[in-house]
Backbone bond lengths (Angstrom), bond angles and torsions (degrees), N, CA, C in turn:
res aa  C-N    CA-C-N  psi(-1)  N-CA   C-N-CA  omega(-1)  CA-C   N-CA-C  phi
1 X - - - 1.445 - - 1.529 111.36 -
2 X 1.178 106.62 -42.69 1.690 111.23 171.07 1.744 105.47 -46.25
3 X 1.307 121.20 -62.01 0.908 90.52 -152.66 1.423 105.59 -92.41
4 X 1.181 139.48 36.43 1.434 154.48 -149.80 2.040 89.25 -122.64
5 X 1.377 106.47 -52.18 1.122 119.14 -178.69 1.901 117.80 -73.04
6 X 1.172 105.29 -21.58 1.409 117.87 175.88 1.706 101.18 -87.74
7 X 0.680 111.90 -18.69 1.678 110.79 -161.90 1.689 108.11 -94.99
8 X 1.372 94.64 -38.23 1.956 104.40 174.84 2.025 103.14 -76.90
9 X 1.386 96.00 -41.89 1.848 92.34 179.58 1.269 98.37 -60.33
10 X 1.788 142.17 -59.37 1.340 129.58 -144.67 1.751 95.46 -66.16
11 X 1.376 106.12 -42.00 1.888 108.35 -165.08 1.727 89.84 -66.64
12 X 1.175 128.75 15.25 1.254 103.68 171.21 1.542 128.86 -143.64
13 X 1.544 94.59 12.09 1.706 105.83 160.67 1.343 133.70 -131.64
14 X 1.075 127.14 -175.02 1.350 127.39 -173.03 1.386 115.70 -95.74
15 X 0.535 137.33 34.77 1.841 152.31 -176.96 1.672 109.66 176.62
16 X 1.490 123.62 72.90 1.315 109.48 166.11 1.680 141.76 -73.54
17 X 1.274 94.20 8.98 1.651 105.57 -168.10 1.607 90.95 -104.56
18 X 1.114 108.27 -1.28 2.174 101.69 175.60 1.701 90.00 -97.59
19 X 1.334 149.81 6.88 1.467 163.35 -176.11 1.557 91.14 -66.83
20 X 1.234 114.38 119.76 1.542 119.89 145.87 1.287 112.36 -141.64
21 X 1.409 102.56 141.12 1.535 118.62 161.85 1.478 139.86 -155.08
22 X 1.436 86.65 128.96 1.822 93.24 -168.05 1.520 111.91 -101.45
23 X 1.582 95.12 166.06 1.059 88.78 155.80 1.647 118.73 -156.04
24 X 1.393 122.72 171.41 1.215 132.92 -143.38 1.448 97.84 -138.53
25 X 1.250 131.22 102.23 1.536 128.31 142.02 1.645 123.65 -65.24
26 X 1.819 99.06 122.62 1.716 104.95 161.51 1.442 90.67 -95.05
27 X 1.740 91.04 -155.88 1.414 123.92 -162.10 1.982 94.15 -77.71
28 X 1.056 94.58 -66.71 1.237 96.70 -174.09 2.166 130.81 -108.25
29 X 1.873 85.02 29.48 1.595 100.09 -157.68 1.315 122.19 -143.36
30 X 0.565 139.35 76.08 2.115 129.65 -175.82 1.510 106.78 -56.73
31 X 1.041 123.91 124.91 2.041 125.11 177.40 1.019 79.81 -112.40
32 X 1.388 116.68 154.83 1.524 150.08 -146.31 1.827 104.07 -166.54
33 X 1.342 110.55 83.43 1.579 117.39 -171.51 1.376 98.38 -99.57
34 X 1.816 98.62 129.97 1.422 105.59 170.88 1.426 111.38 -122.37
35 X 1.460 119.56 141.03 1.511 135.83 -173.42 1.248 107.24 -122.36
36 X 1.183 116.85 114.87 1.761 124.55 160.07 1.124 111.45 -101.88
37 X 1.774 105.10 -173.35 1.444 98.81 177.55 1.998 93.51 -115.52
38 X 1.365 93.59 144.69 1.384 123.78 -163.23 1.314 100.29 -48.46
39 X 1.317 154.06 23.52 1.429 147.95 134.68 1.438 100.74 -116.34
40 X 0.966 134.18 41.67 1.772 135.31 128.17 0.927 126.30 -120.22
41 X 1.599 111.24 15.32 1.358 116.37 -170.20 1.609 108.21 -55.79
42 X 1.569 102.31 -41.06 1.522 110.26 -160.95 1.867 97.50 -81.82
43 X 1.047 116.08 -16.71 1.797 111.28 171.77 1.241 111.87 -76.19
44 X 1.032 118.80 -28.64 1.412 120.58 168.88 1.910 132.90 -75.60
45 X 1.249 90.62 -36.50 1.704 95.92 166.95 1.337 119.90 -93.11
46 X 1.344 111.46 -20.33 1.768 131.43 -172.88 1.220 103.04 55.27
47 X 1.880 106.45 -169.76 1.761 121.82 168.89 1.312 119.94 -40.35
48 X 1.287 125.61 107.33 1.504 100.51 164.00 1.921 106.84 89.38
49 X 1.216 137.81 9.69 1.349 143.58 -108.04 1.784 97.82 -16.17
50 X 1.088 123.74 98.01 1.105 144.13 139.26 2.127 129.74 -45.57
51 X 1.450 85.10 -64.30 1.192 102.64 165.32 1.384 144.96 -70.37
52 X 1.787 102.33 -44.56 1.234 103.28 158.70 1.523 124.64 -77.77
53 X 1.330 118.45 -1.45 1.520 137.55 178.83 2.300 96.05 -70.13
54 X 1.028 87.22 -46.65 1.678 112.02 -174.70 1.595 110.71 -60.94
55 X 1.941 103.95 -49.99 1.379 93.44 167.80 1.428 127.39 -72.22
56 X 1.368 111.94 -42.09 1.291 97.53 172.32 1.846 133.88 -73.61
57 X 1.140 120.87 -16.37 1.577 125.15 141.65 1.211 100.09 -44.15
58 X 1.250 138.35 -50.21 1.578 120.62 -175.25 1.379 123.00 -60.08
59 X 1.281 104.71 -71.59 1.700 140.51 176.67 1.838 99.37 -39.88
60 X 1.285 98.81 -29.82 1.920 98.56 -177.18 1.632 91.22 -107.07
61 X 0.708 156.75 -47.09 1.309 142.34 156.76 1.513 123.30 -8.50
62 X 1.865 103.67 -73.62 1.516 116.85 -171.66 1.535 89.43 -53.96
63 X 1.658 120.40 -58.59 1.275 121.17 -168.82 1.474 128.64 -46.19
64 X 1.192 126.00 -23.43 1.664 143.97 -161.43 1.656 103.41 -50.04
65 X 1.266 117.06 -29.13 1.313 121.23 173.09 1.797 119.99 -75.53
66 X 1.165 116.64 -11.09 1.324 121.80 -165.69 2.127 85.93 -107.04
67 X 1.788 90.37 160.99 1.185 90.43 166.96 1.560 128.41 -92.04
68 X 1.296 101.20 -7.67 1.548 114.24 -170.67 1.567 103.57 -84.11
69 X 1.750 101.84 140.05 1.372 110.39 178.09 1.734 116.02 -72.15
70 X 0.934 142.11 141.45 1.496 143.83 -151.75 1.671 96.96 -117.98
71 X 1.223 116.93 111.15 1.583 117.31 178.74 1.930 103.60 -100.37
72 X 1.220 112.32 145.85 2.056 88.20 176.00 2.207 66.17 -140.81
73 X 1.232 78.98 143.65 1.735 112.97 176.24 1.593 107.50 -136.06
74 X 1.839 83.96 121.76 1.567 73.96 158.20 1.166 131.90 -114.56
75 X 1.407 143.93 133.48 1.430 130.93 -160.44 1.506 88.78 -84.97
C-alpha cells in the first residue's frame, strides 16, 4: 500500500522527490502518512479534498482483501 500511495502522490505534484511515506502497523490498522512539500499541499487534497477523498477510495480498494483497516493521513 505504501508504495501504491507514493506512486499516485509523485504523478501528482510538482516536486516529487520532497514525497514521503510511511507507514505504521497497529493492532487492528495500517496508517499510511503522507508528506509533501508545502506548495502541493493543495494538489494533493484538491477542491473540497476531492483528491485525497480519491486516494483513499483507492488505497482501500487494493486493500479490501486484507483484514486490516487502512488509514492514509496526510500531514
Amino acid at each position: 500500500m505504501k508504495n501504491l500511495v507514493e506512486v499516485l502522490a509523485k504523478s501528482l505534484v510538482d516536486h516529487p522527490e520532497e514525497v514521503v511515506v510511511t507507514e505504521n502497523e497497529k493492532e487492528d490498522a495500517i496508517v499510511i502518512s503522507l508528506t509533501v512539500a508545502q506548495e502541493d499541499m493543495g494538489k494533493v487534497i484538491g477542491k473540497q479534498g476531492r483528491i485525497a477523498k480519491a486516494i483513499r477510495s483507492i488505497v482501500k480498494a487494493a486493500a479490501s482483501k486484507s483484514d486490516k483497516k487502512i488509514i492514509v493521513e496526510i500531514m
